[in-house]
mmCIF file of the N, C-alpha and C atoms, coordinates in Angstrom:
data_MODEL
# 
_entry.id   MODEL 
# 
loop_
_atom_site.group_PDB 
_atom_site.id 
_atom_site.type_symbol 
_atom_site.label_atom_id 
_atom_site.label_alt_id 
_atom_site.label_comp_id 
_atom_site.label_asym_id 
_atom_site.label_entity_id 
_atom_site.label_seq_id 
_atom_site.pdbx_PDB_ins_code 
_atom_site.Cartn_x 
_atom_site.Cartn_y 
_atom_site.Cartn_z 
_atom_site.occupancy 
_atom_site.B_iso_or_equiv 
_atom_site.pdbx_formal_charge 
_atom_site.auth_seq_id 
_atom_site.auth_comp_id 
_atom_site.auth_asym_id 
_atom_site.auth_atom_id 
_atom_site.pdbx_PDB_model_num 
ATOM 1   N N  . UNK A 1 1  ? 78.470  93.822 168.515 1.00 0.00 ? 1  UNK A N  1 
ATOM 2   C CA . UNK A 1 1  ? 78.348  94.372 167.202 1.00 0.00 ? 1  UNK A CA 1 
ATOM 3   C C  . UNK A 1 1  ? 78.861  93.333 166.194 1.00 0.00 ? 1  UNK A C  1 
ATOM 4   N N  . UNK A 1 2  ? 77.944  93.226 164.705 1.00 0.00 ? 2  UNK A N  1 
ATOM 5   C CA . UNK A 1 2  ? 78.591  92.258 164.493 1.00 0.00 ? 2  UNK A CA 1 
ATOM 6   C C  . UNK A 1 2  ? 78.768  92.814 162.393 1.00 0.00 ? 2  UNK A C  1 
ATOM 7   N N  . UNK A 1 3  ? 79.682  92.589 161.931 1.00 0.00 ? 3  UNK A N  1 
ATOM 8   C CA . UNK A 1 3  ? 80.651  93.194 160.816 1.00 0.00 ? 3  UNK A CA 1 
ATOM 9   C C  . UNK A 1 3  ? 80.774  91.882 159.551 1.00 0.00 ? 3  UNK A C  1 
ATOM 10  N N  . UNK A 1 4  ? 80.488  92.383 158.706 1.00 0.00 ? 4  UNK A N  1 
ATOM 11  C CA . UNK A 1 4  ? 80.236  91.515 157.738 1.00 0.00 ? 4  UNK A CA 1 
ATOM 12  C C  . UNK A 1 4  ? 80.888  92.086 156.639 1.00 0.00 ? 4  UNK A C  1 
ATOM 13  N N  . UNK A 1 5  ? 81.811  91.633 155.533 1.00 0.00 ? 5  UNK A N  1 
ATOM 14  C CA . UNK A 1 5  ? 82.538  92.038 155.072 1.00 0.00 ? 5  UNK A CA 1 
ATOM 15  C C  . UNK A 1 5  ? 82.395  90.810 153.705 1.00 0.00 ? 5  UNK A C  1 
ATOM 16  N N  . UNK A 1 6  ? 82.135  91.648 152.460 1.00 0.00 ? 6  UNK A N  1 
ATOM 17  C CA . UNK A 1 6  ? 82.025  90.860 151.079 1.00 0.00 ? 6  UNK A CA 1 
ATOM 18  C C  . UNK A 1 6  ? 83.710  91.287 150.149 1.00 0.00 ? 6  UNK A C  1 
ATOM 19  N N  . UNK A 1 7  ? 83.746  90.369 149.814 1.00 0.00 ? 7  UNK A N  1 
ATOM 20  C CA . UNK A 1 7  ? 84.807  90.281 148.567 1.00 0.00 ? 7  UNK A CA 1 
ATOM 21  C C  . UNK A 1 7  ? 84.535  90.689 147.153 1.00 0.00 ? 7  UNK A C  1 
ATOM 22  N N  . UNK A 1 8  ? 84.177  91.927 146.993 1.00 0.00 ? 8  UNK A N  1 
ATOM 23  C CA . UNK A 1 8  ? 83.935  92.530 145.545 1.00 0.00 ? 8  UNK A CA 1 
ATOM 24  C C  . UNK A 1 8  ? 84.992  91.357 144.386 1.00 0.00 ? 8  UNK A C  1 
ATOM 25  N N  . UNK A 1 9  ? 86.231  91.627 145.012 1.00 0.00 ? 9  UNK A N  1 
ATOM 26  C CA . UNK A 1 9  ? 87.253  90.983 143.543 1.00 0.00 ? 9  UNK A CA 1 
ATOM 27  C C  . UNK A 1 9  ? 86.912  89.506 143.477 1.00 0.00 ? 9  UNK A C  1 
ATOM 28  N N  . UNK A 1 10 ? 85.848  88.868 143.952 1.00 0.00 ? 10 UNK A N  1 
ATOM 29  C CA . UNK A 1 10 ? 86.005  87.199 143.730 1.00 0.00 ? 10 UNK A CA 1 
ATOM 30  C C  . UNK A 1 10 ? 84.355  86.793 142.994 1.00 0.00 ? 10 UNK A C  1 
ATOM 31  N N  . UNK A 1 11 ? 84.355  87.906 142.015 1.00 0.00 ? 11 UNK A N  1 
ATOM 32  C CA . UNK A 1 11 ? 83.293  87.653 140.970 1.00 0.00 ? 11 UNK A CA 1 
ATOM 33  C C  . UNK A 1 11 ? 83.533  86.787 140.337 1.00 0.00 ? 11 UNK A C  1 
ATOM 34  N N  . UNK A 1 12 ? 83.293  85.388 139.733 1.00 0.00 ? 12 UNK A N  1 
ATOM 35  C CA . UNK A 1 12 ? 83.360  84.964 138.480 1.00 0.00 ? 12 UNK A CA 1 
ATOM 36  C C  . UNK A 1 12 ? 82.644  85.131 137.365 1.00 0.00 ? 12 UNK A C  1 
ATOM 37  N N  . UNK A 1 13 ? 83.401  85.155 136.554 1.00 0.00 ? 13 UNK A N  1 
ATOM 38  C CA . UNK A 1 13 ? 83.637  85.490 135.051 1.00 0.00 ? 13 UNK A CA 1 
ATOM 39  C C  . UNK A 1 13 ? 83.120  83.701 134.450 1.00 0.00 ? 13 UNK A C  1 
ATOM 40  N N  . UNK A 1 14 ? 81.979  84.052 133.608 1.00 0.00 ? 14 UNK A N  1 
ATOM 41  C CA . UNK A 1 14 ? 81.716  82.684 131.884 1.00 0.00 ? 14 UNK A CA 1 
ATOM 42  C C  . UNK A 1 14 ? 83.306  82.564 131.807 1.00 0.00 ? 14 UNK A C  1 
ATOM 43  N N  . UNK A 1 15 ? 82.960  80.969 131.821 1.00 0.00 ? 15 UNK A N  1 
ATOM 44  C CA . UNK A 1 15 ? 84.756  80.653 130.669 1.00 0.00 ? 15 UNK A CA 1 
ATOM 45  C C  . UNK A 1 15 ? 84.579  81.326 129.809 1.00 0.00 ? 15 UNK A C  1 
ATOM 46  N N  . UNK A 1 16 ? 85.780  81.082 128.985 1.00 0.00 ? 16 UNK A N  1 
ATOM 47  C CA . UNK A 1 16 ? 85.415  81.851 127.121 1.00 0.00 ? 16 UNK A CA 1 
ATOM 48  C C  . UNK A 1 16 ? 85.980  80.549 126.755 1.00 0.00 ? 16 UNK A C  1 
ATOM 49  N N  . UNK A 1 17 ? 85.509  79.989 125.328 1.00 0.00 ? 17 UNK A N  1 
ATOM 50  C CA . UNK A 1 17 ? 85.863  79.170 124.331 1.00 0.00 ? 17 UNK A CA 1 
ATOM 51  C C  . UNK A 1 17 ? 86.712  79.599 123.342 1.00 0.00 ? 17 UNK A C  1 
ATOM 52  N N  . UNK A 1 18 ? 87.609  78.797 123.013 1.00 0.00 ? 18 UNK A N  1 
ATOM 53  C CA . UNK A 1 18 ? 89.092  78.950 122.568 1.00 0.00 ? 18 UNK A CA 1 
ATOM 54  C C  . UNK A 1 18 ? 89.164  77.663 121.562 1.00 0.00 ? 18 UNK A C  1 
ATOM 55  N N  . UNK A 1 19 ? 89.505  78.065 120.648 1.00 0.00 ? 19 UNK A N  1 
ATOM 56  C CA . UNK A 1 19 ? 89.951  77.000 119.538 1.00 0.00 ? 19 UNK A CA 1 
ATOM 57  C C  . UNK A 1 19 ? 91.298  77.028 119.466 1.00 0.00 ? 19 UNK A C  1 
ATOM 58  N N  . UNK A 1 20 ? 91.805  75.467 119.269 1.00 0.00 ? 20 UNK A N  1 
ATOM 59  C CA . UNK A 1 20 ? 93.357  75.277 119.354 1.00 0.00 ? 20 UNK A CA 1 
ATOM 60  C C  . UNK A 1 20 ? 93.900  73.962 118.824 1.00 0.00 ? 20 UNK A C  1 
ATOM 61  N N  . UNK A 1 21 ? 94.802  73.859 117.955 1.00 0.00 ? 21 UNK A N  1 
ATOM 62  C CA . UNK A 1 21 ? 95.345  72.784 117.441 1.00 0.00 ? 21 UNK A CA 1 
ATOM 63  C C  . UNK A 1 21 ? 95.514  71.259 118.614 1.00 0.00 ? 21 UNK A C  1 
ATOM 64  N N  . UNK A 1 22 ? 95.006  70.234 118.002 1.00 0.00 ? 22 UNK A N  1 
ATOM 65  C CA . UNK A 1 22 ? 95.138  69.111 118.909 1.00 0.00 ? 22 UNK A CA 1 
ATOM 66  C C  . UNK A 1 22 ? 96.251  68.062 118.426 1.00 0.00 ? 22 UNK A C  1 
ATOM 67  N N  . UNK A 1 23 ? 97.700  68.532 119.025 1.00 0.00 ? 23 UNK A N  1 
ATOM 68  C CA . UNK A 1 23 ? 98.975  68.037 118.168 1.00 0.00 ? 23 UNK A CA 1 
ATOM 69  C C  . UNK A 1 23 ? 98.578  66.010 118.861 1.00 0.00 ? 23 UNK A C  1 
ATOM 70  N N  . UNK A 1 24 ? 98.257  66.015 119.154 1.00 0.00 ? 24 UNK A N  1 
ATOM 71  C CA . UNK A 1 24 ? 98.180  64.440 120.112 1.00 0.00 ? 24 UNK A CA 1 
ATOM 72  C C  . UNK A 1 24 ? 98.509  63.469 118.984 1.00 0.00 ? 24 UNK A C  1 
ATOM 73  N N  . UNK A 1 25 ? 98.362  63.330 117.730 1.00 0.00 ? 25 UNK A N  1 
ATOM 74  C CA . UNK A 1 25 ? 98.384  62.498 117.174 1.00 0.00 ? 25 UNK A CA 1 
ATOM 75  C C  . UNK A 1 25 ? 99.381  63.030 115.729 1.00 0.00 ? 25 UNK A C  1 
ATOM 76  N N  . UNK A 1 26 ? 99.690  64.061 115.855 1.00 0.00 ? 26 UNK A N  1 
ATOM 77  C CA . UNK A 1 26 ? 100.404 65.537 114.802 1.00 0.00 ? 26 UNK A CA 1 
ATOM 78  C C  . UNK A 1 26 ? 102.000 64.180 114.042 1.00 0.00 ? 26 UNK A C  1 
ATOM 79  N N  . UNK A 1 27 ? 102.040 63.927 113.509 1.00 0.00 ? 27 UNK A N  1 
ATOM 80  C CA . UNK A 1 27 ? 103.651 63.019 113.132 1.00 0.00 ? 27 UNK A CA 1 
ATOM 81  C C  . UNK A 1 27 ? 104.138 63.511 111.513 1.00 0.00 ? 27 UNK A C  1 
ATOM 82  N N  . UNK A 1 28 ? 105.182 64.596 111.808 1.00 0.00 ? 28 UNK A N  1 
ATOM 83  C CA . UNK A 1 28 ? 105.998 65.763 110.432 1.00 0.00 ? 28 UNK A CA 1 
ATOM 84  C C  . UNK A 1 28 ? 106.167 64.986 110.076 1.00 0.00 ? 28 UNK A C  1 
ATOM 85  N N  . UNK A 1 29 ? 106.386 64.203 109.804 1.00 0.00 ? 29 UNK A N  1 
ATOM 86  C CA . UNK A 1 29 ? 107.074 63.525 108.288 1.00 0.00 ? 29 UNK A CA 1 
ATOM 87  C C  . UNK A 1 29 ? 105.947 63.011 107.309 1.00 0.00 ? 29 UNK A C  1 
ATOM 88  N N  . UNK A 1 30 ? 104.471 62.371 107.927 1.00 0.00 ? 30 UNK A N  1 
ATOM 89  C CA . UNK A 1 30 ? 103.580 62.392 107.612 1.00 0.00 ? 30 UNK A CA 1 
ATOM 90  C C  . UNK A 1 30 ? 103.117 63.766 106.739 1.00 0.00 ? 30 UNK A C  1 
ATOM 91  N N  . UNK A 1 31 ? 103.143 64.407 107.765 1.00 0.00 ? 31 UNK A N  1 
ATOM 92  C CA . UNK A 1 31 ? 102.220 66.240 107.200 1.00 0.00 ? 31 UNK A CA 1 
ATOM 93  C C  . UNK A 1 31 ? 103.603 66.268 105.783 1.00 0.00 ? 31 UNK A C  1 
ATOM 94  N N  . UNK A 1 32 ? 104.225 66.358 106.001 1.00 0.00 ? 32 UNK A N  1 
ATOM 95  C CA . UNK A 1 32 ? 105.603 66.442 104.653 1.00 0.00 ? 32 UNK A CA 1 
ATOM 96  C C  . UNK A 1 32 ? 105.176 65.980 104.131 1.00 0.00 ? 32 UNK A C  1 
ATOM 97  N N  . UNK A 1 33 ? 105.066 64.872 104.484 1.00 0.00 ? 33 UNK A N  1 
ATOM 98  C CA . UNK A 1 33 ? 104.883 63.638 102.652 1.00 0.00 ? 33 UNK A CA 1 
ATOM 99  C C  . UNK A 1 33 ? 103.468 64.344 102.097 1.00 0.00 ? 33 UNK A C  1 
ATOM 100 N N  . UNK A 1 34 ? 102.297 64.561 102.813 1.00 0.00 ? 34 UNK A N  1 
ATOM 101 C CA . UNK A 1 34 ? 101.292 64.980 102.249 1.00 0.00 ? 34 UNK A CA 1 
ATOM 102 C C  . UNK A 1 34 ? 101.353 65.822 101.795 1.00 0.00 ? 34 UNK A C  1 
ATOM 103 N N  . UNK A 1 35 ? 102.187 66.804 102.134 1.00 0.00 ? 35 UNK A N  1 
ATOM 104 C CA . UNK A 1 35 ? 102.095 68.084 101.414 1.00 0.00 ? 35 UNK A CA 1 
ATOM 105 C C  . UNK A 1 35 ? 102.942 68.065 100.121 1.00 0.00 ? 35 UNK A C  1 
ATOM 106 N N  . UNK A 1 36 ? 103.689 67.101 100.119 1.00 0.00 ? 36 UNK A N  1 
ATOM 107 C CA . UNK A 1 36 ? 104.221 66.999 98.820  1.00 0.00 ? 36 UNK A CA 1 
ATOM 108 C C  . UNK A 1 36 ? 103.305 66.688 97.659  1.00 0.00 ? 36 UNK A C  1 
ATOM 109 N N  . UNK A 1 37 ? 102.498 65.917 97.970  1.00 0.00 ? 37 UNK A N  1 
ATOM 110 C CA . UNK A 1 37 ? 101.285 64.907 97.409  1.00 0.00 ? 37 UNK A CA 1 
ATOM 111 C C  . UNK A 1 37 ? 100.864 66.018 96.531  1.00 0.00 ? 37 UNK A C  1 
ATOM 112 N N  . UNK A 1 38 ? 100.228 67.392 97.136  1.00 0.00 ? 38 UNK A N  1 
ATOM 113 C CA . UNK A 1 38 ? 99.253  68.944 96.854  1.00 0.00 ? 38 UNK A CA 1 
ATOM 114 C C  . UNK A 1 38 ? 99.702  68.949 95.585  1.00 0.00 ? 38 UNK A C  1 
ATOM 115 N N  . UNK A 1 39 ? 98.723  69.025 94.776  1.00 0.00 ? 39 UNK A N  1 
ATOM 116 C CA . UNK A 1 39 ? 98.948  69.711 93.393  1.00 0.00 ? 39 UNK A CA 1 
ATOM 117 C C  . UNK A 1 39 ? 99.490  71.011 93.370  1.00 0.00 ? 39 UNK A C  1 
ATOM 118 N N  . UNK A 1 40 ? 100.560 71.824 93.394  1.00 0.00 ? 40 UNK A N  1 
ATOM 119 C CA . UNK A 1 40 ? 101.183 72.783 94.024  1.00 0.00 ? 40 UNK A CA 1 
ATOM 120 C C  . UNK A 1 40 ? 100.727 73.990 92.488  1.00 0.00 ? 40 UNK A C  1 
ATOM 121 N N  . UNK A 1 41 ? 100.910 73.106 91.401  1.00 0.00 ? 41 UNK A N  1 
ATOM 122 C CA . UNK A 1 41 ? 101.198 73.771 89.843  1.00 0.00 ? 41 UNK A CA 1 
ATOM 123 C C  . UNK A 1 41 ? 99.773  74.608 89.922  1.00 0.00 ? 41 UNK A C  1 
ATOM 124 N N  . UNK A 1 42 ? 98.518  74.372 90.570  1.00 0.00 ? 42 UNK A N  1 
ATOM 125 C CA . UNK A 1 42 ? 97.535  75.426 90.196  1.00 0.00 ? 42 UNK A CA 1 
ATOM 126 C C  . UNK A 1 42 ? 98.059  76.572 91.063  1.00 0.00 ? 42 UNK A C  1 
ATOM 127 N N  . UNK A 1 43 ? 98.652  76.850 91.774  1.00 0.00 ? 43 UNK A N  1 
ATOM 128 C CA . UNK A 1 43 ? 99.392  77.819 92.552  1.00 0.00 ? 43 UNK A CA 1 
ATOM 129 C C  . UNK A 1 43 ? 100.203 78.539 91.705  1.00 0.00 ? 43 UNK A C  1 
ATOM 130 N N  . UNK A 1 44 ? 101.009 77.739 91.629  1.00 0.00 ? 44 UNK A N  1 
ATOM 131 C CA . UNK A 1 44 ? 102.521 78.641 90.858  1.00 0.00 ? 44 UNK A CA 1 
ATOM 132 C C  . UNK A 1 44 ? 101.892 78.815 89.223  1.00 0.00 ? 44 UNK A C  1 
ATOM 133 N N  . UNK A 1 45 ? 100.267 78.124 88.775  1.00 0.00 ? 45 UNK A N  1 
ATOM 134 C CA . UNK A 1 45 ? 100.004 78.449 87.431  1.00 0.00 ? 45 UNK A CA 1 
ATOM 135 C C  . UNK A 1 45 ? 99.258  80.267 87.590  1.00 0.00 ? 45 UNK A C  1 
ATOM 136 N N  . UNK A 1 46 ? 99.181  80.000 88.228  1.00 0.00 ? 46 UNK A N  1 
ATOM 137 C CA . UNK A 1 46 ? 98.015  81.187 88.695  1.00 0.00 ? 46 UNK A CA 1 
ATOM 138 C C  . UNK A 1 46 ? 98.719  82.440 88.189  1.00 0.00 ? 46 UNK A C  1 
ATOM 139 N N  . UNK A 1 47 ? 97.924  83.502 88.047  1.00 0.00 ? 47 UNK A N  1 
ATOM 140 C CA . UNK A 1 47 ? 98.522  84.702 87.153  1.00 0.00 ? 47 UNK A CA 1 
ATOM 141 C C  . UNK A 1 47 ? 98.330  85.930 87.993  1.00 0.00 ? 47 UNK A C  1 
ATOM 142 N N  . UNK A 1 48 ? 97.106  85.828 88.637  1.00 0.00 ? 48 UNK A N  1 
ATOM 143 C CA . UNK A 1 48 ? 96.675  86.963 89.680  1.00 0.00 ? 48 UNK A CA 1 
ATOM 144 C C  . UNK A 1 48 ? 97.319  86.684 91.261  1.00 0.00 ? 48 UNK A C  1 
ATOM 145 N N  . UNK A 1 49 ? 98.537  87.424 92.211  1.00 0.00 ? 49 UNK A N  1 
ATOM 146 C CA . UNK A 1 49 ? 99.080  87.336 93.193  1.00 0.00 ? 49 UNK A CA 1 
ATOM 147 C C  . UNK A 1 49 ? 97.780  86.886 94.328  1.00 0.00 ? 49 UNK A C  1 
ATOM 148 N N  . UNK A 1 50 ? 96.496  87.599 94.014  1.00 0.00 ? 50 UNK A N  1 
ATOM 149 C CA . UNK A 1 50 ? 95.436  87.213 95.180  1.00 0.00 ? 50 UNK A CA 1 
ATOM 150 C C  . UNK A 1 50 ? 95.417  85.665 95.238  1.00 0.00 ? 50 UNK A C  1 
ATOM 151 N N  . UNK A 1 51 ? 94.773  85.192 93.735  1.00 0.00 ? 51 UNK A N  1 
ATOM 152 C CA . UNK A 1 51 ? 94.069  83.834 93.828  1.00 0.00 ? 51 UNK A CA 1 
ATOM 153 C C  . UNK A 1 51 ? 95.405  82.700 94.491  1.00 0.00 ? 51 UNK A C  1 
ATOM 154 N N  . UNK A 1 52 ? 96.805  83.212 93.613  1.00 0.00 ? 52 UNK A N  1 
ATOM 155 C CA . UNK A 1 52 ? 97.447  81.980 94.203  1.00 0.00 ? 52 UNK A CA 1 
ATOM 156 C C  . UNK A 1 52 ? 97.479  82.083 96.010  1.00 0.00 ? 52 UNK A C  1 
ATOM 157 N N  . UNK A 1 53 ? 97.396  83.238 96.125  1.00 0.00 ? 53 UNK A N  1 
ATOM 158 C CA . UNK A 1 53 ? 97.851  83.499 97.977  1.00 0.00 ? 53 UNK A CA 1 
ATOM 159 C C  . UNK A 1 53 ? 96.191  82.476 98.661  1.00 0.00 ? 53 UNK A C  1 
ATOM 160 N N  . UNK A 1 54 ? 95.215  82.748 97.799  1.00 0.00 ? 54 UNK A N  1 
ATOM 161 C CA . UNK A 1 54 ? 94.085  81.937 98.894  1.00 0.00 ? 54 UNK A CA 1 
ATOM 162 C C  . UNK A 1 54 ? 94.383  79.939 98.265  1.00 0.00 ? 54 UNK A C  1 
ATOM 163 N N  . UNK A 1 55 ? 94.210  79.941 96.799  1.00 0.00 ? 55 UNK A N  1 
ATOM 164 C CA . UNK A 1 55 ? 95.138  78.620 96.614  1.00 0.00 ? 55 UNK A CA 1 
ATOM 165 C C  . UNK A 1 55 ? 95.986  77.977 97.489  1.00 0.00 ? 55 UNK A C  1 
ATOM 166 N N  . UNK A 1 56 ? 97.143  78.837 97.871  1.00 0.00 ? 56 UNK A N  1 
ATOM 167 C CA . UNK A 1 56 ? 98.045  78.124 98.665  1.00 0.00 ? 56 UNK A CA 1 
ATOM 168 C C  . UNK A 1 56 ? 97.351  77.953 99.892  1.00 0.00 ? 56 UNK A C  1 
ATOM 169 N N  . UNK A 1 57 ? 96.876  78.783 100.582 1.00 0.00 ? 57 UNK A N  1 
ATOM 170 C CA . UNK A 1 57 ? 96.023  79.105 101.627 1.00 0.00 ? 57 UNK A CA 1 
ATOM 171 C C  . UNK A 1 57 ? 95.571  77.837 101.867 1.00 0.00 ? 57 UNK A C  1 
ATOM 172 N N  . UNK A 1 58 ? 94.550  77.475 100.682 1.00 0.00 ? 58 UNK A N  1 
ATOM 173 C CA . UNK A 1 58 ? 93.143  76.368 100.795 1.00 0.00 ? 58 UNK A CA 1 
ATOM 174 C C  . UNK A 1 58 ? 94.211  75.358 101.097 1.00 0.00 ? 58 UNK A C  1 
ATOM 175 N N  . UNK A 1 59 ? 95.005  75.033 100.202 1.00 0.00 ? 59 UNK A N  1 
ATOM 176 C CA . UNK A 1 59 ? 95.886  73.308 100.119 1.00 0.00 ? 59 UNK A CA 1 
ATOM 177 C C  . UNK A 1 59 ? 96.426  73.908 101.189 1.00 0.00 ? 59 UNK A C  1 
ATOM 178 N N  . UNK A 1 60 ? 97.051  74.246 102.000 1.00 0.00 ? 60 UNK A N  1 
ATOM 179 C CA . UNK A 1 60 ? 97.943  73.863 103.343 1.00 0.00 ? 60 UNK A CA 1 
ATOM 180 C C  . UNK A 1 60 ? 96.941  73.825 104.603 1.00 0.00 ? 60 UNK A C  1 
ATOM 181 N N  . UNK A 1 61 ? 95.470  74.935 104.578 1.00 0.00 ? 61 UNK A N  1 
ATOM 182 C CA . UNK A 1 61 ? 94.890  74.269 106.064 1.00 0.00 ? 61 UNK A CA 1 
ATOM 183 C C  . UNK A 1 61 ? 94.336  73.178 105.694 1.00 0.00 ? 61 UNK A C  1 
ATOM 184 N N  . UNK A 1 62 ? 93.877  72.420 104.759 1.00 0.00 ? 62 UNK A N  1 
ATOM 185 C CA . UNK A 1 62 ? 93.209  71.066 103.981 1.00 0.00 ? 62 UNK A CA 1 
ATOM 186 C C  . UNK A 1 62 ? 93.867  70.471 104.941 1.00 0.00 ? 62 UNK A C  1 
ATOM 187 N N  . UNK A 1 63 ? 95.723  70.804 104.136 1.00 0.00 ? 63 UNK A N  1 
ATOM 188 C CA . UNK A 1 63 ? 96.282  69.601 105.249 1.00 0.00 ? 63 UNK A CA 1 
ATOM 189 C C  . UNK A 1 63 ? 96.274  69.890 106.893 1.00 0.00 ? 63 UNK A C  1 
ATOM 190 N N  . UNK A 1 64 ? 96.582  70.881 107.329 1.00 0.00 ? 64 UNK A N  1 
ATOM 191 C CA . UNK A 1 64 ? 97.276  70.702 108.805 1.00 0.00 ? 64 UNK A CA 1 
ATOM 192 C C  . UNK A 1 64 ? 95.532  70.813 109.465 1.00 0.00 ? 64 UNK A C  1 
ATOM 193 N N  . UNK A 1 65 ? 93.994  71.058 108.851 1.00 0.00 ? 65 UNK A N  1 
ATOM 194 C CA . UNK A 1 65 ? 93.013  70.762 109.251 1.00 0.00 ? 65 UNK A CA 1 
ATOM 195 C C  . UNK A 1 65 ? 93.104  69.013 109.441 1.00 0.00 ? 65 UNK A C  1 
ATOM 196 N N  . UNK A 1 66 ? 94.009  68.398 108.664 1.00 0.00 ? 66 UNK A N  1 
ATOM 197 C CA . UNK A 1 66 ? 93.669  67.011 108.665 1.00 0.00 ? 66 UNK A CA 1 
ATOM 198 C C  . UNK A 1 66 ? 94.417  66.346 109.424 1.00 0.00 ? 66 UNK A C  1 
ATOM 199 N N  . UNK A 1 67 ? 95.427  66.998 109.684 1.00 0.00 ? 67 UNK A N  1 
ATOM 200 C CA . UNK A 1 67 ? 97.090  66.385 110.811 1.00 0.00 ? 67 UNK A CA 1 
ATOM 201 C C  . UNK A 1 67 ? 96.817  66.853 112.165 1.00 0.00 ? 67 UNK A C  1 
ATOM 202 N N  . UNK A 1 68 ? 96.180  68.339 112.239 1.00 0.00 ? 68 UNK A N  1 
ATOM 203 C CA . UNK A 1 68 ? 96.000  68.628 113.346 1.00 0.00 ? 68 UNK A CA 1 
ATOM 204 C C  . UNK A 1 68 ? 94.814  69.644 114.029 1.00 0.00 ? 68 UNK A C  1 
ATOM 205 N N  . UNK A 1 69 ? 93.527  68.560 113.824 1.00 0.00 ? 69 UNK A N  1 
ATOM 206 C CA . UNK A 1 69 ? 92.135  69.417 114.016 1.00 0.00 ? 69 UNK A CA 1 
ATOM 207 C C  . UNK A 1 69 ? 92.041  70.490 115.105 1.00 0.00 ? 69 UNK A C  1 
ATOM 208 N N  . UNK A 1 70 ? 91.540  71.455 114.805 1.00 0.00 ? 70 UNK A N  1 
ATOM 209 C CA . UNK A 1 70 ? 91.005  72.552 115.829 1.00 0.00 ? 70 UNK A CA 1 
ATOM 210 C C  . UNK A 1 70 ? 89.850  71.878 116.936 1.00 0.00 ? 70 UNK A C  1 
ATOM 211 N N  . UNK A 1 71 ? 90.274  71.961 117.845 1.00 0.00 ? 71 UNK A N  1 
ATOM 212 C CA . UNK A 1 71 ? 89.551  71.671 119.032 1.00 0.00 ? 71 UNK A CA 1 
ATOM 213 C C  . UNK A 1 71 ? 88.814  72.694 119.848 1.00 0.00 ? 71 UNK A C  1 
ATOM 214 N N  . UNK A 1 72 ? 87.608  72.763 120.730 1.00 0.00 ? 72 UNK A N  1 
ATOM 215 C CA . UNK A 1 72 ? 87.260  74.142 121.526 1.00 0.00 ? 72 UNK A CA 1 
ATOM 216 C C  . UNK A 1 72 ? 87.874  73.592 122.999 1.00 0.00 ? 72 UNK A C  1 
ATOM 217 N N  . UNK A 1 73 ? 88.250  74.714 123.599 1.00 0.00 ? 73 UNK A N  1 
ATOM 218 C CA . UNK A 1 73 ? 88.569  74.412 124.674 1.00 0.00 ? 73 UNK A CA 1 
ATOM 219 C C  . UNK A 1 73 ? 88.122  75.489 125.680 1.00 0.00 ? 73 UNK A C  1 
ATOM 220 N N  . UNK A 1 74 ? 87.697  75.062 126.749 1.00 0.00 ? 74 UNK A N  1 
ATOM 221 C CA . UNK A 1 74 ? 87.091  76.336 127.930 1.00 0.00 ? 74 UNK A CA 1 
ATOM 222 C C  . UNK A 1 74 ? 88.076  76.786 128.490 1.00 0.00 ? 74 UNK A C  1 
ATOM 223 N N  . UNK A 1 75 ? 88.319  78.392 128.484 1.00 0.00 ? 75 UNK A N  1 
ATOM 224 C CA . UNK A 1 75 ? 89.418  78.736 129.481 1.00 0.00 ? 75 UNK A CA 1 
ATOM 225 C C  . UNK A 1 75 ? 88.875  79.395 130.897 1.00 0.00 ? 75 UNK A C  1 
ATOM 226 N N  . UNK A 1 76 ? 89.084  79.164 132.227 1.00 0.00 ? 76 UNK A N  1 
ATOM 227 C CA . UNK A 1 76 ? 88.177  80.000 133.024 1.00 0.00 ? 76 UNK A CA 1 
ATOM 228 C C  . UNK A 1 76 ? 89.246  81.243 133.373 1.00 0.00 ? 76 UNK A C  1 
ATOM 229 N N  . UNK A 1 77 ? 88.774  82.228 133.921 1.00 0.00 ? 77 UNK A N  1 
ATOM 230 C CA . UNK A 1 77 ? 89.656  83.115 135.061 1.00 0.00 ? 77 UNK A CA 1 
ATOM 231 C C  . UNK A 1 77 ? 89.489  84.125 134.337 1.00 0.00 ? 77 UNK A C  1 
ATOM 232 N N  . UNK A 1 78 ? 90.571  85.107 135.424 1.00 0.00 ? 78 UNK A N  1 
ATOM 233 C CA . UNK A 1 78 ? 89.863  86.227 134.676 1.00 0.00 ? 78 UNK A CA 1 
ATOM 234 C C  . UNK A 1 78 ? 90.729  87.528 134.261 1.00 0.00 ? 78 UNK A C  1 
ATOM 235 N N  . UNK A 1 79 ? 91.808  87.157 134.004 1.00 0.00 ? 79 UNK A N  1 
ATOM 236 C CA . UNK A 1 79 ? 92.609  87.768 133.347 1.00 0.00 ? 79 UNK A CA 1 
ATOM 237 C C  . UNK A 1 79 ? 93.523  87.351 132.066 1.00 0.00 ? 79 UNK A C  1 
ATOM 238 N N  . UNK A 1 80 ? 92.596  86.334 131.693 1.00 0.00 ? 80 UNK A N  1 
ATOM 239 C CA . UNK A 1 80 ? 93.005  85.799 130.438 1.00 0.00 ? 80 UNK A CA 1 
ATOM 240 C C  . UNK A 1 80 ? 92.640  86.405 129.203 1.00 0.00 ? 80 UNK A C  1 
ATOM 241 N N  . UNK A 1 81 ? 93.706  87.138 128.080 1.00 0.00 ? 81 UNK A N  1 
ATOM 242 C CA . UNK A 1 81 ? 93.722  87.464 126.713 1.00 0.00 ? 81 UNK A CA 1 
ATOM 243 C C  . UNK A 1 81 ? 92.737  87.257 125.888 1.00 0.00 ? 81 UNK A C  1 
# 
């Protein structure tokens, strides 16, 4: 007699793609000095609480888009978040 037996739990799962900061080249004192650079005054000129909150918003990912680009990355398995 002969018995054959499958593994339901060893399905794989598509990676999923994941975006994530690529610090490899990232140096704070740099990102500091630049951010000092930001014209900060259209922020703190601003009169409406929304516009300065996306203002500040825009000037800080400008910078850390420029210090430390978003990368995609594949994650496999299958109990990942």
């Amino acid at each position: 007699m002969l018995i054959s037996l499958r593994k339901m739990d060893n399905l794989k799962e598509q990676p999923r793609v994941i975006k994530c900061r690529n610090y490899a080249k990232y140096d704070p004192t740099i990102f500091c000095s630049d951010l000092k650079k930001v014209p900060w005054d259209t922020v703190l000129s601003s009169t409406n609480v929304d516009e300065a909150w996306s203002l500040w918003k825009y000037n800080f990912t400008v910078e850390c888009y420029k210090h430390a680009p978003l990368n995609d990355k594949k994650i496999r398995g299958r109990n990942c978040p």
